[in-house]
Structures are given as structure tokens and as C-alpha cells.
C-alpha angles and dihedrals in degrees: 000000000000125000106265092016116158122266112236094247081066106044092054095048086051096045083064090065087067094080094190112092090206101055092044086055095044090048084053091057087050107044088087090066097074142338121264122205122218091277105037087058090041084062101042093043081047092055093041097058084064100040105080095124092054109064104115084047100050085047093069088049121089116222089257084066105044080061100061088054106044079056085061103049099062080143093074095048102102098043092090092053084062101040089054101026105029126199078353094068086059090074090050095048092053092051091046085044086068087070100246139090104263092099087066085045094062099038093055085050088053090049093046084054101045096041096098101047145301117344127182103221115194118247091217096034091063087040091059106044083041081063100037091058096040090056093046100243090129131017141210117265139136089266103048088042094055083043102050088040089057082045091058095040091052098050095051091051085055097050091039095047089045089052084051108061087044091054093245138125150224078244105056092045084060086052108047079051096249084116143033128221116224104157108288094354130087112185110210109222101168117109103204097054092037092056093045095048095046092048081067100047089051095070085052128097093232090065098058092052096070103032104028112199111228114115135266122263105233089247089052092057083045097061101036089050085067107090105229084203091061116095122258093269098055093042091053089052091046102050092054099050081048097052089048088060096046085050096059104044091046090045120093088176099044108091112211128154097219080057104051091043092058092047093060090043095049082050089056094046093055088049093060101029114024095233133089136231109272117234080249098059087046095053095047084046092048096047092051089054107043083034106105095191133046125300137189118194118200106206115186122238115282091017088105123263103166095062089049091050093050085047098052090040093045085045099042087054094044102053095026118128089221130016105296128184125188128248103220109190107211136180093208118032095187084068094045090051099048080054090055090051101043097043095043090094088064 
């Protein structure tokens, strides 16, 4: 056998990626020809789950050949995540997307999680960890594995004992469309439960195991604001408008208004409320502001999106030509509307 080559275990959990009966049995009358290593039978698996149509023609083909094909269908890899994991597998393919091995990282933790039984498993708890990883604030070890594994498995005891005690189910969840059933797995959607879980979990060490909760440096917030999936050219202007910023708030000599505006409203926030704007806050405010097109900023749960919001209104009023007000899109205006009156006072 070949060095790397698959254990037997494996081969047969990946054969039942390939959903035609036909092609499984044709790639069985063909395995003798040569040995395949882990990553040469991952390909050609890959390029059989989409080749139902092809099977007369594949029959012709020796394995050698199969091989030269499957290399040349990388479009095809990350079909088979889908088909088995379902909206979970998108986390994986972005990961694998990146060029590097992380994606297989999360999935075998996923499997590790869900290997005894059903696991609800939190929409916005594996996005997180997914960015957190692509934009190399935590990386895979031992450690961090055993640690986000113990952080899965947490949050889905705490789902499962609160359904419980109201005499529901991974199931009816499923069923009422807050989750979706892949396997194992059921991928919580719904906000609301989401929000309310999680707000458990986070007084919790194990949270803070995985996200630890000191503070980003400002070069840190520069050079995760650059997006490691655009091309060469949009990551270069990026990184300078980005440098700039971080220029100008780290600058006591740069002159520069946005600055010295947010400085007076981060005053006046510590005033009220005895906290001051994170570096984080400042360089979503500052960006809105410099920025000439669109933009859309994505800020996490709990990073403070009320405070930004008040800033860039506060700001856009302030240095607008004309009376200018700010659209906020919101999934819960009573929410919305209790911000507007707490903050009213900044």
C-alpha cells in the first residue's frame, strides 16, 4: 500500500459520499490498478458524487485516468461537505477556500462532537469561531481543539436541559424551522434562542477559553479589517486606507476633524457612562465615515453596537452639508427604539 494511504474505516465512510450505486461499484472494480494515498481518493471521490451522468463514459477510463480528471475538477471539492453536512459545511468550505487545512480541522472537531448522538450546534457560535480562525485570532492546537470541542458540547447541554424543562426537543425545534437536521447535527437559526442560550455560555470559563475577552491592540483591528478572501489589488487599498487610520488615531501630532470629533464624543460617553470607545468601535466609526462608497460593517454580538451607531449618527449630523439623519436597518425595533431612548442623553 501506498504511504498515507487511507485506512479502511475511512475509505468506506468516504465511498458513501458517491450517491450512485453504480459508480461506487465501478470505482471497486478499479482500486487493484494502482494505490491511492488520503488526498488522491479524496479528489476522485470528490469528482464521482457529481458524476452520475457519466457512468458509461467513466467505464471506459482506467483509474490512472480517473486521476487526471478528478485533479482537474477542484471545482467540484467542496460538493460532498454540503451534501453530508449541510449549511454546516459552508463554514468548512470557507475555511478550506483560504487555501489551507483549517476547514478539515473544524469538521473533525464537529464529528468528534456529534459522534455520540444528536448535538445542537449555534448558527452564530460556529461562525464565530469559523472567523475567528480565518482571520488568525485563534489557531488550531491540541489545546484550542479539546477547548472549542468542550465549548460545542456546552452550549448544546444547555439548549438540550432548557428544552427539557419546557417538554421540547431537538426535534420540534427542527420542526417549528428554528433548526436544521443534518445527521447528528441540528444547527440552531433562530435569533432569539440563540441570543438567550449564549447569554448563558458566556458567564461560563469555557467561554472565555475560546474568546478571551481582553481587548484588541489597534494594529491588531487594522489588520483584521483587511478580508484575506479579497484579490491582491483590494487587499493593498485596503490596507493603506486602514494604516492611515490607524495613523491618525494613534497620532497626537496628525490633525485630522473625524478625530477630534471622536474624541469629544468618546469624552461625553465617559461622562454618562463611565467607558470609553474601544479601538474597535473607533475604527468601524472612522471607516464609515472616510469611506466614499457604501459600506456595510458586520459587528459581532456584545462588541457594541449601540455606542458605534450613536457615534456615526452623532458625527454624520455634525459634519453634513444639509440636515442629515441615519437609516439604521434592524431586526428588533423595540430594541431600536429602547437605544434611541437610553442613549438620547449623549
Amino acid at each position: 500500500m501506498k504511504q498515507n494511504a487511507p485506512k479502511f474505516k475511512v475509505l468506506i465512510n468516504e465511498l458513501e459520499l458517491i450517491g450512485n450505486s453504480r459508480l461506487r461499484s465501478l470505482f471497486g472494480t478499479k482500486l487493484h490498478e494502482i494505490d491511492l494515498d488520503q488526498a488522491t481518493l479524496q479528489s476522485i471521490i470528490n469528482m464521482l458524487a457529481h458524476a452520475d451522468d457519466r457512468v458509461n463514459q467513466l467505464e471506459k477510463l482506467s483509474l490512472p485516468e480517473w486521476v487526471d480528471i478528478a485533479k482537474c475538477q477542484t471545482w467540484v471539492s467542496y460538493a460532498p461537505l454540503l451534501k453530508k453536512y449541510g449549511t454546516v459545511g459552508y463554514f468548512f468550505v470557507f475555511l478550506n477556500s483560504l487555501g489551507h487545512s483549517e476547514g478539515e480541522h473544524l469538521r473533525s472537531i464537529v464529528d468528534k462532537v456529534t459522534e455520540d448522538g444528536a448535538v445542537m450546534i449555534f448558527e452564530k457560535l460556529i461562525s464565530r469561531i469559523t472567523y475567528m480562525v480565518a482571520y488568525k485570532e485563534l489557531e488550531f492546537s491540541n489545546r484550542t481543539s479539546e477547548e472549542i470541542t468542550t465549548l460545542l458540547k456546552t452550549a448544546s447541554m444547555i439548549a438540550s436541559s432548557d428544552l427539557i424543562l419546557n417538554k421540547e426537543s431537538f426535534s420540534s425545534l427542527a420542526q417549528c424551522g428554528y433548526a436544521q437536521r443534518f445527521g447528528n447535527i441540528y444547527l440552531l437559526v433562530n435569533e432569539s434562542f440563540q441570543l438567550a442560550w449564549m447569554l448563558q455560555i458566556m458567564k461560563l470559563s469555557v467561554w472565555n477559553q475560546v474568546f478571551p475577552q481582553n481587548d484588541r491592540s489597534l494594529s491588531d483591528v487594522v489588520r483584521l479589517t483587511v478580508n484575506p478572501q479579497d484579490d491582491e489589488e483590494h487587499r493593498t487599498k485596503r490596507k493603506i486606507v486602514m494604516e492611515d487610520i490607524q495613523k491618525v488615531l494613534g497620532s497626537t501630532t496628525i490633525k485630522d476633524p473625524h478625530v477630534a470629533m471622536l474624541k469629544s464624543i468618546d469624552d461625553v460617553i465617559y461622562q454618562k457612562r463611565k467607558i470609553h470607545l474601544r479601538d474597535t468601535q473607533k475604527v468601524a466609526v472612522l471607516c464609515a465615515m472616510k469611506n466614499q462608497k457604501n459600506l456595510l460593517s458586520q459587528v459581532n454580538t456584545g462588541e457594541g453596537k449601540s455606542l458605534i451607531i450613536v457615534a456615526l449618527a452623532i458625527m454624520r449630523i455634525k459634519t453634513a452639508n444639509d440636515a442629515e439623519t441615519v437609516d439604521i436597518i434592524t431586526s428588533s425595533s423595540v430594541l431600536a427604539q429602547r437605544d434611541a431612548e437610553h442613549m438620547r442623553d449623549i
